[in-house]
N, C-alpha and C positions, 0 to 999 in steps of 0.2 A: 086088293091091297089096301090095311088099313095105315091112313096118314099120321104122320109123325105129329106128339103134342108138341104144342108148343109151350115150353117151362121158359123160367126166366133165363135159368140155365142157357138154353138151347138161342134165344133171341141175344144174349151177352156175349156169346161165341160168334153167331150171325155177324151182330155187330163188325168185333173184332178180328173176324177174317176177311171182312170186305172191302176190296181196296177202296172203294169210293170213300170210304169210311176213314183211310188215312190221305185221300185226295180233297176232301172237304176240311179237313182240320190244316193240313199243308194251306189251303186257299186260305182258312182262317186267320193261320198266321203267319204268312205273306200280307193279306192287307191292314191286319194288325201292324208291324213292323212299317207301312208305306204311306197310309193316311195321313197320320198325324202330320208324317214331312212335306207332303203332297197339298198336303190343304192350306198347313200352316201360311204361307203367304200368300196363298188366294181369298179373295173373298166369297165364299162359300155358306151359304144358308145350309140350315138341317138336310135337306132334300138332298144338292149335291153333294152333302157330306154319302149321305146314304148312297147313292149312287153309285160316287167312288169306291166304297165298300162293296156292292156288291158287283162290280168291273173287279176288280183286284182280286174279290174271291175267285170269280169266274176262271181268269187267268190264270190264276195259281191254280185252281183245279184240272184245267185245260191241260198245261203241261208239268204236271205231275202223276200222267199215269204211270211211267215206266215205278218212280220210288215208290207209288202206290202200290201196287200191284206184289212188289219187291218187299216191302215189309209184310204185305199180309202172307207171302209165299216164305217167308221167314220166323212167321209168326205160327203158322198151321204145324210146318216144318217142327220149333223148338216145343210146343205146347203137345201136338199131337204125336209126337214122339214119345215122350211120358207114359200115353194112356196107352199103348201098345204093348 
């Protein structure tokens, strides 16, 4: 069995169908949204900034699998419906 190439195509789709793919960006911007107000009246060096950033990512990623999962199953769903 020979293996599928890999085009840019084929890795953009990857991407895009992955729910981690919409679990990581949810975390992203979750701790976007949280930091700024979380830090702002602590005192907080670069470190714990960083820190917090990546707690808050974590988190958000942690329980975002169900919408995760849920977009990319939405997204194969309207996309791959087309090429059929």
């Amino acid at each position: 069995m020979q293996k599928r190439p890999i085009t840019p195509a084929y890795v953009i789709f990857y991407i895009l169908f992955s729910p981690d793919t919409w679990r990581i960006l949810i975390g992203i911007i979750l701790a976007g949204f949280l930091v700024s107000p979380l830090t702002r009246s602590q005192e907080i060096g670069p470190a714990g900034q960083v820190m917090v950033w990546v707690m808050l990512l974590a988190i958000g990623w942690s329980i975002s699998a169900f919408p995760g999962k849920k977009i990319a199953d939405f997204l194969k769903r309207i996309i791959l419906k087309g090429s059929k």
